[in-house]
C-alpha positions as CSV (number, residue, x, y, z in Angstrom):
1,X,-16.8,8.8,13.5
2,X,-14.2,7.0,15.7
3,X,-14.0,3.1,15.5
4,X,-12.3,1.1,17.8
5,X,-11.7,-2.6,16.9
6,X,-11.6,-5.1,19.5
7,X,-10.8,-8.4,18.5
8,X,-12.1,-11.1,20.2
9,X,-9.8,-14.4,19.2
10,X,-10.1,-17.8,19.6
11,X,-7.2,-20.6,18.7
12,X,-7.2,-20.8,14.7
13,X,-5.5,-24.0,13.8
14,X,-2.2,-23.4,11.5
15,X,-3.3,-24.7,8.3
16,X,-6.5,-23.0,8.6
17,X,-5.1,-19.7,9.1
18,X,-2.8,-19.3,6.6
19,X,-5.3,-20.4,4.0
20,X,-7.5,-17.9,4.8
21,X,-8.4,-15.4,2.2
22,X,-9.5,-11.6,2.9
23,X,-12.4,-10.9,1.0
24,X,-12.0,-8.2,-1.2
25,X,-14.8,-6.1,-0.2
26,X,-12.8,-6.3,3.5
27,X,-9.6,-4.8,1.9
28,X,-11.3,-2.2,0.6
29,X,-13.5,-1.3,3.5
30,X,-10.7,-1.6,5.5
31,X,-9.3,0.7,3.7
32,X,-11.2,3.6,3.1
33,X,-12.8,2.9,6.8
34,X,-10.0,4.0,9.0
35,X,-10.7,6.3,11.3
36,X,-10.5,10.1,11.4
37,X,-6.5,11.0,11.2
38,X,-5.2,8.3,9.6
39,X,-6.4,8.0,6.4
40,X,-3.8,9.0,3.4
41,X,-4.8,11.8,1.4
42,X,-6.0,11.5,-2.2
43,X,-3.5,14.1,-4.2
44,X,-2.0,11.6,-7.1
45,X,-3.4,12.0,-10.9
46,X,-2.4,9.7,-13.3
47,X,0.5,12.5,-14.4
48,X,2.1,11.8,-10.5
49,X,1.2,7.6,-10.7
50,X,3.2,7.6,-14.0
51,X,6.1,9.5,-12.9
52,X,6.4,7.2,-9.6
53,X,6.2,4.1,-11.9
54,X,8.8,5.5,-14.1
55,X,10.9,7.1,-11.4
56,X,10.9,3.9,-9.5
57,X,11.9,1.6,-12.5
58,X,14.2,3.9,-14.8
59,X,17.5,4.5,-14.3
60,X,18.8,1.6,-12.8
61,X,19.2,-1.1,-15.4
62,X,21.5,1.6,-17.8
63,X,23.1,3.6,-14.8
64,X,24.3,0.7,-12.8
65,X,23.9,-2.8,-14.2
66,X,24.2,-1.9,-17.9
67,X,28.0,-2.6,-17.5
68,X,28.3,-5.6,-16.0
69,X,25.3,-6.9,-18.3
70,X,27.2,-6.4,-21.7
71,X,30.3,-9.0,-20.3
72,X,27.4,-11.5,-20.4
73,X,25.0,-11.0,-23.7
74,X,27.5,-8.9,-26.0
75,X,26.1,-6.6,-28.1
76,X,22.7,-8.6,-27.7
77,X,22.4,-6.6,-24.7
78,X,19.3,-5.0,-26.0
79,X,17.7,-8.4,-26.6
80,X,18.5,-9.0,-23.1
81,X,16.2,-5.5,-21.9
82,X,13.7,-6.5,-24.8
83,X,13.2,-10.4,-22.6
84,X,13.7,-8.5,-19.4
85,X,10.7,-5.7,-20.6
86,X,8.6,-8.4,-22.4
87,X,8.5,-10.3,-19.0
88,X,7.4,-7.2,-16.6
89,X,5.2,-5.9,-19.3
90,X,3.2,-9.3,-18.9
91,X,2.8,-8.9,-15.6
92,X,2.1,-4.6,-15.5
93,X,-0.8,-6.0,-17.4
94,X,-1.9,-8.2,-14.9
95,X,-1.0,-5.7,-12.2
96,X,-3.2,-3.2,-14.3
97,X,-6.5,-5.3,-14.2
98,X,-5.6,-6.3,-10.3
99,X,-5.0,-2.4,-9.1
100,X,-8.4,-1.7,-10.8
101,X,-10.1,-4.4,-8.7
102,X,-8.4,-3.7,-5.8
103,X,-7.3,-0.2,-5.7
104,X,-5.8,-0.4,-2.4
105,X,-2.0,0.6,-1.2
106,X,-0.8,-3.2,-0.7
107,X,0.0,-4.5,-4.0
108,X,0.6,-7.5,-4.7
109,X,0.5,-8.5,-1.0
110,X,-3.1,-7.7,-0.9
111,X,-3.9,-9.0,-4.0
112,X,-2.4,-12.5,-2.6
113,X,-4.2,-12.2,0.6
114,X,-7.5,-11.6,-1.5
115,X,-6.7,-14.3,-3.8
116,X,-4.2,-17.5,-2.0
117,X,-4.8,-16.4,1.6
118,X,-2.4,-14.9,4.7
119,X,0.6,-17.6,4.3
120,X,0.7,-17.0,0.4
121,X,0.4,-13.1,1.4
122,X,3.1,-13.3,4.1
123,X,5.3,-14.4,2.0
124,X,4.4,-12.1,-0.7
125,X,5.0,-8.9,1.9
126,X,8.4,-10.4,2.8
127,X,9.6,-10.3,-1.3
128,X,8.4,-7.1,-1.6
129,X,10.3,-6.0,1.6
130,X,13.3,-7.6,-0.5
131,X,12.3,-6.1,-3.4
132,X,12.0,-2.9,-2.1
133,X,14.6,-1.7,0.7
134,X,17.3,-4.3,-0.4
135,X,17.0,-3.0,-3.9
136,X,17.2,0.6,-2.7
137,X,20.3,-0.1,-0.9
138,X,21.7,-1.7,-4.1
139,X,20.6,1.3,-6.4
140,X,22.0,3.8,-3.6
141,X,25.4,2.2,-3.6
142,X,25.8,2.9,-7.3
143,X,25.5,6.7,-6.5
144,X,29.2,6.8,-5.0
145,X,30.6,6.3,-8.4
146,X,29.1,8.8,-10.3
147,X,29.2,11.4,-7.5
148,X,33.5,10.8,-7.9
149,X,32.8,11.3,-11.8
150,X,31.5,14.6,-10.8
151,X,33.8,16.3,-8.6
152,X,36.8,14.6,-10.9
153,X,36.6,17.4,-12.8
154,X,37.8,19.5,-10.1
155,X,40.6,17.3,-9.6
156,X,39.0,15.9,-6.2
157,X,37.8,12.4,-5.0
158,X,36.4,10.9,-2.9
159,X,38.7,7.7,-0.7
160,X,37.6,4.4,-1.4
161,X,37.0,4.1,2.4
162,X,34.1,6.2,2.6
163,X,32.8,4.7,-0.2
164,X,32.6,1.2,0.4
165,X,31.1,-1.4,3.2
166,X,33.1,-3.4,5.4
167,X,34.6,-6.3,3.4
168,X,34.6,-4.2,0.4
169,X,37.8,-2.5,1.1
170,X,36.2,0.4,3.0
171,X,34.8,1.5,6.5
172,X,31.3,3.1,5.4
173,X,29.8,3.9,1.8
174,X,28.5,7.3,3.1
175,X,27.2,8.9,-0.4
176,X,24.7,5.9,-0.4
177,X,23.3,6.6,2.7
178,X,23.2,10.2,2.4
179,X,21.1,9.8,-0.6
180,X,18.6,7.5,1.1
181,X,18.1,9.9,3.8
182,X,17.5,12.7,1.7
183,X,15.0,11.1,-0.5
184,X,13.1,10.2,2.7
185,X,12.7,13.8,3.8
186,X,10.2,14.6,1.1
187,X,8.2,11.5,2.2
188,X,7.6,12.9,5.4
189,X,6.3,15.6,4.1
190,X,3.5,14.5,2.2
191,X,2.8,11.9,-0.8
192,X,2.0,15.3,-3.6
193,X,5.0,17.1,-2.3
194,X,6.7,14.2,-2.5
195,X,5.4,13.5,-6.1
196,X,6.2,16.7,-7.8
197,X,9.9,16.2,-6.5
198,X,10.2,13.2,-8.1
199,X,8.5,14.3,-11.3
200,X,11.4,17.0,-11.5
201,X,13.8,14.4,-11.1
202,X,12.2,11.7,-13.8
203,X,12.0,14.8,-16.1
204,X,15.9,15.3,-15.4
205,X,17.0,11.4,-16.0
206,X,14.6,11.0,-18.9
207,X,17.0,14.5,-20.4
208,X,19.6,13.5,-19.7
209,X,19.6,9.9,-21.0
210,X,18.4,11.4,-24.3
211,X,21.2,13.6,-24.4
212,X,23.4,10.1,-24.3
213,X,21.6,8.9,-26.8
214,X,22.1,11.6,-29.3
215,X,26.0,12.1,-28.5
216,X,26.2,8.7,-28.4
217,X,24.8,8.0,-32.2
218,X,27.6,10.5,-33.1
219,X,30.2,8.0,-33.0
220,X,27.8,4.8,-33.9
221,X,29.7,2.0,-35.1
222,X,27.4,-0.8,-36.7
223,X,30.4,-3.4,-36.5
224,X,30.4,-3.0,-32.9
225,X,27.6,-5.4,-33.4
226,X,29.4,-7.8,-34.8
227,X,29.1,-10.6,-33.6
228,X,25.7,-10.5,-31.8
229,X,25.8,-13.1,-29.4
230,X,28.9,-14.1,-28.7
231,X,27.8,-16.0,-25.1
232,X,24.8,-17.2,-27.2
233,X,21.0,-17.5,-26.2
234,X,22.6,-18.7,-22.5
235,X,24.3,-15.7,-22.4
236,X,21.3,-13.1,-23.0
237,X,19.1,-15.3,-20.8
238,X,21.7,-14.7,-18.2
239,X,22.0,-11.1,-18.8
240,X,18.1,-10.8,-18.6
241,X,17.9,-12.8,-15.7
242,X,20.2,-9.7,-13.9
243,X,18.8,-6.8,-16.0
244,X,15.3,-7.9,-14.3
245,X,16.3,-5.5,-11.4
246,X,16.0,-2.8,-13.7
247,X,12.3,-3.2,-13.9
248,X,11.7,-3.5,-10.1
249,X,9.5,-0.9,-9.0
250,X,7.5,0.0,-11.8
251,X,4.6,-1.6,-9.0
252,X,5.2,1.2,-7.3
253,X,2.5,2.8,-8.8
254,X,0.2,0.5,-7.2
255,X,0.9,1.1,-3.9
256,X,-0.2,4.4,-4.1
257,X,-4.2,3.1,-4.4
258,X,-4.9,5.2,-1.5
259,X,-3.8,8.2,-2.2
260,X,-4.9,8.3,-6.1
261,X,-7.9,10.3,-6.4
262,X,-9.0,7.9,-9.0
263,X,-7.2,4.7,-8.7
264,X,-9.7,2.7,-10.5
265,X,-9.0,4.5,-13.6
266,X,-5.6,6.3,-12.7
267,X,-3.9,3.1,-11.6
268,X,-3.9,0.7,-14.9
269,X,-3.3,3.8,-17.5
270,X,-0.1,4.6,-15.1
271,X,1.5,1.1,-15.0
272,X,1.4,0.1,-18.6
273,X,2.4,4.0,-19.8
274,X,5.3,3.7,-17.5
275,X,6.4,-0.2,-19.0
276,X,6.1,1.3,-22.3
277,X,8.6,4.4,-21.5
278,X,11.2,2.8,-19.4
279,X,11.5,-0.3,-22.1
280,X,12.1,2.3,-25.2
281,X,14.7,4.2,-23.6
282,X,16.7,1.3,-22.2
283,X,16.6,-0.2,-25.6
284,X,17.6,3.1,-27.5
285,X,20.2,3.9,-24.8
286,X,21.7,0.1,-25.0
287,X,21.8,0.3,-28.3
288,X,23.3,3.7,-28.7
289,X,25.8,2.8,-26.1
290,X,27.3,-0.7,-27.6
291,X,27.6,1.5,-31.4
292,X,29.8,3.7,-29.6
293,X,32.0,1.4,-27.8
294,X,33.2,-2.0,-28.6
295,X,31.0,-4.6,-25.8
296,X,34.7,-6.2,-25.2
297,X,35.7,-2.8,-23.5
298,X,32.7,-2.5,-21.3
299,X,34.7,-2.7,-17.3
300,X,32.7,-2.9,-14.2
301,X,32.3,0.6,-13.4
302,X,28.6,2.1,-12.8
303,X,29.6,4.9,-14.7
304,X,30.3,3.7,-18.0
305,X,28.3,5.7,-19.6
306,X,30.4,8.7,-18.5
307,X,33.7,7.1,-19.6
308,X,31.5,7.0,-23.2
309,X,30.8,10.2,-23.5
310,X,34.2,11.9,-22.5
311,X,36.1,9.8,-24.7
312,X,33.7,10.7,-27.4
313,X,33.7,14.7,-26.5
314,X,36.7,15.1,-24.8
315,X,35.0,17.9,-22.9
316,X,35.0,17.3,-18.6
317,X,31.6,19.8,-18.7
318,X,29.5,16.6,-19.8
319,X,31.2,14.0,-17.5
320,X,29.8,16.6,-15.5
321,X,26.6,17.0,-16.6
322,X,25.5,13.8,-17.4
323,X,27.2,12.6,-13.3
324,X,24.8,15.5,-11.8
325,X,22.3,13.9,-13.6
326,X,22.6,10.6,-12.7
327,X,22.7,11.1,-9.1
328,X,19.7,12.8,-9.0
329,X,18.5,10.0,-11.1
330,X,19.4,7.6,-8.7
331,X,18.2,9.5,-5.8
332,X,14.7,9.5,-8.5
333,X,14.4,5.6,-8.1
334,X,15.3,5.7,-4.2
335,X,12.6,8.1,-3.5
336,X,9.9,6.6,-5.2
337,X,10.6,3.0,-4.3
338,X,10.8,3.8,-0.6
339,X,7.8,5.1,-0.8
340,X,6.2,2.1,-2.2
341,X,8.3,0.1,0.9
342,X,6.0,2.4,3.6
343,X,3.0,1.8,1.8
344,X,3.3,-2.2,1.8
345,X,4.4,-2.0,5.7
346,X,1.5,0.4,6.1
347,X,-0.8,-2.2,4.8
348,X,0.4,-4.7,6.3
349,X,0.4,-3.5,9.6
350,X,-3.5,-2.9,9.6
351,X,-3.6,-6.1,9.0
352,X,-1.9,-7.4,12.0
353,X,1.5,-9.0,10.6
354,X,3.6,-6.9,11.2
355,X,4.1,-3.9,14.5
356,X,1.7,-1.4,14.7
357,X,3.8,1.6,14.6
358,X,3.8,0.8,10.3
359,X,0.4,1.8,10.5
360,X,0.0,5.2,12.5
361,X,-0.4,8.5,9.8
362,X,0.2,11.7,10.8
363,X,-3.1,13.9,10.6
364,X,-0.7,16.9,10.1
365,X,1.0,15.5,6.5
366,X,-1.2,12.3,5.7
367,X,1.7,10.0,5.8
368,X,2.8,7.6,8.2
369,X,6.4,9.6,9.5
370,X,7.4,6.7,12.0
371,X,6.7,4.4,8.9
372,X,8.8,6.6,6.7
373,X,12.1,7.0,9.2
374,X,11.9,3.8,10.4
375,X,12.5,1.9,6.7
376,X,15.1,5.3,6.4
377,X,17.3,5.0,8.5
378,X,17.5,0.3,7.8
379,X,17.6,0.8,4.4
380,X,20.5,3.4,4.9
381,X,22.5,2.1,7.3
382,X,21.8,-1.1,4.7
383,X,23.6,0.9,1.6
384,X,26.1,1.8,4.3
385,X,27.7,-0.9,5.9
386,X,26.6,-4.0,4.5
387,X,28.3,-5.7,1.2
388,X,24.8,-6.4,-0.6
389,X,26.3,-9.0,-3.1
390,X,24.1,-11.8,-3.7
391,X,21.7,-10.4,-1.2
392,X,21.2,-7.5,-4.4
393,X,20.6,-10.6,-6.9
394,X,18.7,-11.8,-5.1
395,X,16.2,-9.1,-5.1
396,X,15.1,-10.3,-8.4
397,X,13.7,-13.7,-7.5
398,X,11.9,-12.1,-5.0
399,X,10.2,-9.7,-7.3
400,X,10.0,-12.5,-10.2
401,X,7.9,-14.4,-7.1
402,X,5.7,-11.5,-6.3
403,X,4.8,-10.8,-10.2
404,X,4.0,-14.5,-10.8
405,X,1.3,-14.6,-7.8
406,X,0.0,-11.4,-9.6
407,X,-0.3,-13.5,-12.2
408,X,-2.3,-15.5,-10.6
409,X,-4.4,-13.2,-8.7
410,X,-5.5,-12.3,-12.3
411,X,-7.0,-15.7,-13.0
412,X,-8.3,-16.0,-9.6
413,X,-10.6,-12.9,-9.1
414,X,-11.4,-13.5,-13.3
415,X,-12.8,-17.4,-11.8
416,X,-14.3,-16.8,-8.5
417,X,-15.3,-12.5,-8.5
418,X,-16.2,-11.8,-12.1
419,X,-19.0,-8.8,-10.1
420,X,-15.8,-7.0,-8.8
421,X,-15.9,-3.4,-10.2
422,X,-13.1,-2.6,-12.8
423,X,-12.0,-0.3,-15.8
424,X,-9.1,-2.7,-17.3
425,X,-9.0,-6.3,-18.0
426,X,-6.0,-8.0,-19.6
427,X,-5.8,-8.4,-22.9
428,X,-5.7,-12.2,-24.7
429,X,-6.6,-14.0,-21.4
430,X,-5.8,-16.1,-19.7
431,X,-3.3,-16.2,-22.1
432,X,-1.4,-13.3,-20.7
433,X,-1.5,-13.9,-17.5
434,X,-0.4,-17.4,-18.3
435,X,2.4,-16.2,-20.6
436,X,3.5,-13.7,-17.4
437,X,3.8,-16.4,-15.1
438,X,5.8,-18.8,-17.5
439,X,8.2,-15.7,-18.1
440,X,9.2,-15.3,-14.4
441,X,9.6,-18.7,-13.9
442,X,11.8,-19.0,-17.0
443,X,14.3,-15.9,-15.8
444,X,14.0,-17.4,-12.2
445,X,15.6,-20.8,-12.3
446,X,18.4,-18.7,-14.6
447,X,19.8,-17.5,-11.6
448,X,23.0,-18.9,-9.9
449,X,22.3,-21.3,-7.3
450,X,24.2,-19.1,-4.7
451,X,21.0,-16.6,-5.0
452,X,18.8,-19.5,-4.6
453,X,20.4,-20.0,-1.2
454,X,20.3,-16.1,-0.2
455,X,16.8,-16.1,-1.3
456,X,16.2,-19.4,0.9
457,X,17.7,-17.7,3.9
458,X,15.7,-14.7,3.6
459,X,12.2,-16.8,3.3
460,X,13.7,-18.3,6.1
461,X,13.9,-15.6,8.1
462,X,10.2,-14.4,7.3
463,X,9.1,-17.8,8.1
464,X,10.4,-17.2,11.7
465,X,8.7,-13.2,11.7
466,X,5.5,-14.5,10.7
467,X,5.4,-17.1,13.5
468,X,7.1,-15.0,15.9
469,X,4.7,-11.8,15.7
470,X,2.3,-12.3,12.3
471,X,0.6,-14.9,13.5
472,X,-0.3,-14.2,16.6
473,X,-1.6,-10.6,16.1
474,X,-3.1,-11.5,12.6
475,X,-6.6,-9.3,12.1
476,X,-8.0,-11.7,10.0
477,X,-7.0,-14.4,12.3
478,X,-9.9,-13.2,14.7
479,X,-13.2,-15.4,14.3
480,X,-15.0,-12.2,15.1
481,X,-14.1,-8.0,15.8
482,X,-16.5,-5.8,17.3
483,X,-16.4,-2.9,16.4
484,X,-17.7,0.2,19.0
485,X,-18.6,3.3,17.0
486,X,-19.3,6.4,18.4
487,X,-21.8,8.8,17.3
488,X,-23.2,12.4,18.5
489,X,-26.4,11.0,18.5
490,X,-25.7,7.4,19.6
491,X,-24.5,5.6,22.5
492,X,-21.3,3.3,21.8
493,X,-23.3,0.0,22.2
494,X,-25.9,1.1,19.7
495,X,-23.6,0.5,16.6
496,X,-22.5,-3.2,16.6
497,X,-21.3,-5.0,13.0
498,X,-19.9,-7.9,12.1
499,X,-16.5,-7.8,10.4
500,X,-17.1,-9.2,7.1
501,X,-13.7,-10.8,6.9
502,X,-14.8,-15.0,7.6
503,X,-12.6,-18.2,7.1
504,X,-12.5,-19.0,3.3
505,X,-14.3,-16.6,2.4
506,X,-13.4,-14.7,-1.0
């Protein structure tokens, strides 16, 4: 059955338009009504949704951050991933109930547009586009460092200049965007192809993070703890506020409601498995990591870890090891959060806001390829040539924004839809989802006013997008769509609905 949609639009004032909602039952018929061609294919179990939540989120935090963290809390550190877990655990709950209302591929950017309307949902889109390909050009850049750790042990290097942006002492960081290209081929592929690469990758980073752990307890010093706090409760708040980035992309999961063959079920049981795993292991590797060495001797390197275990073994075979490893660790969390990226811009171009060439899937391998290369080749030629700085910290307040509309969304749909179909609801409410919002806010306004300003600039900018292309080309703008279906046994004109997206309407 092909469906052409011809909207028929008429001037919506400004107010009016972003205040309107999409009604649930629209995302969802929107969804699963596309026609023939274009619809993603349903290949993910909960096995493949957990290991995209976990591939997306772990890794980061102890690979990259984990040494410029310690300066900041001391040997609290772990405190510092217990605030940081606590906080996206509240809101994976409230992500859990919302992806079983609305299974759909948009996330949190649906789940605004449901719940707060197209302004609120705009802006939401434009966090996660922060949240997403600016964070994967952050993670990417952290490769180059262990990839020299690596090859170090056959006495080779590679020059800071090829490793570094412009303004960063260097010409290009070309292992960054190397990794981001290769991680998108498997997306063009297909989402299950794509899937069981990146469980082969979690199941490498979750080894070989264990195997720190255990070499690491080896030489575990409990005076290294000793004392605690040094910066004091400022100091792990700090360190929290920055360690947040670690737990970007655990929502990853949710954008994959379209291609879960149950996401009702599948979706919830995924998010708060993967919250669960990711928080133990950064906990037990922080841990394990500040008994071994002293928090005063922690540098700026990404690759602390390695410098750990080689002055504990004095063997260049695990510097090795545990380097391999943590590439293809990194290359785990770029894979699986660009994937969430093509999902949201998927979404989001059905909808109208942004170009329709987001929105095309390939009938040959059920994903959208001009999607896929498109946020590809930005994101790499991001990690490339462009000094992320505060742009990177940045990152977090726009995720800490998306989460706390979640939060929201929670009480919303609870207030207003309480019919809506569903497997999960959050536990303690609306105490939860109360708690989650509270918690965001709290590690937002920790932030250094500089990130304020970056995050300022980049609302900025999406401000400008929306009014420049979003609003004019807005589905749900439209006071009315026809839609012409054609049948082999009936004539186009014989099959006319209404859409049943209306102003207010929720």
């Amino acid at each position: 059955m092909a469906k052409q949609i011809i909207p028929a639009r008429q001037h919506v004032p400004l107010g009016a338009q972003l205040l309107r909602r999409k009604s649930v039952d629209a995302i969802i018929a929107d969804n699963e009504g596309v026609e023939p061609g274009q619809q993603l294919r349903r290949t993910l179990n909960v096995w493949h949704l957990t290991m995209i939540s976990v591939g997306a989120a772990l890794g980061t935090g102890i690979l990259v951050i984990l040494s410029t963290a310690v300066p900041m809390a001391g040997p609290a550190v772990w405190i510092a991933f217990v605030l940081a877990g606590v906080t996206a655990f509240l809101s994976a709950l409230s992500y859990a109930e919302m992806a079983s209302r609305v299974p759909v591929s948009g996330s949190s950017y649906s789940y605004a547009y449901a719940t707060m309307g197209e302004g609120i949902a705009w802006v939401c889109g434009w966090c996660l586009v922060l949240e997403y390909a600016v964070s994967v050009a952050a993670i990417a850049v952290g490769a180059g460092q262990y990839i020299n750790e690596a090859i170090s042990v056959f006495g080779l290097s590679i020059p800071d200049a090829w490793m570094q942006p412009p303004g960063s002492g260097g010409i290009v960081n070309v292992p960054a965007a190397v990794i981001v290209l290769l991680a998108t081929l498997p997306l063009i592929r297909g989402a299950k192809e794509s899937a069981w690469v990146n469980t082969l990758m979690v199941l490498i980073k979750v080894g070989i993070l264990l195997f720190f752990t255990a070499v690491a307890f080896t030489a575990f010093n409990a005076g290294n703890f000793q004392p605690l706090a040094p910066m004091g409760v400022a100091g792990i708040s700090a360190a929290a506020s920055q360690l947040f980035f670690s737990y970007i992309g655990f929502d990853a999961a949710s954008t994959a409601g379209n291609e879960a063959k149950n996401p009702r079920r599948d979706l919830p049981r995924a998010i708060i498995a993967s919250m669960i795993i990711v928080t133990v292991l950064y906990v037990l590797v922080a841990v394990a990591a500040v008994g071994a060495l002293p928090w005063t001797q922690f540098s700026d390197s990404e690759s602390s870890l390695v410098t750990i275990l080689s002055d504990i073994t004095h063997q260049p075979w695990v510097a090795l090891l545990f380097s391999v490893g943590a590439v293809i660790a990194i290359a785990s969390v770029v894979l699986t959060v660009l994937y969430g990226q093509t999902r949201i811009l998927l979404t989001m171009s059905r909808d109208g806001l942004v170009p329709k060439h987001f929105g095309r899937v390939s009938p040959r391998t059920g994903t959208p390829i001009a999607n896929t290369l498109i946020v590809g080749v930005a994101v790499a030629m991001t990690a490339a040539f462009v000094p992320l700085g505060q742009l990177a910290d940045a990152t977090s307040i726009g995720t800490l924004f998306a989460f706390s509309l979640v939060n929201l969304s929670v009480i919303y749909l609870r207030r207003n839809r309480p019919d809506l179909p569903h497997t999960y609801k959050v536990p303690l409410y609306p105490i939860t989802p109360v708690l989650g919002f509270l918690f965001c806010g709290f590690l937002a306004v920790t932030l250094g006013w500089e990130t304020w300003v970056v995050f300022g600039l980049w609302m900025s900018i999406g401000v400008l997008l929306y009014f420049a292309y979003g609003r004019s080309h807005s589905v749900v703008a439209s006071t009315r769509q026809v839609e012409h279906r054609k049948t082999a046994t009936a004539a186009p004109d014989e099959s006319t609905t209404q859409n049943p997206v209306s102003p207010g309407h929720s």
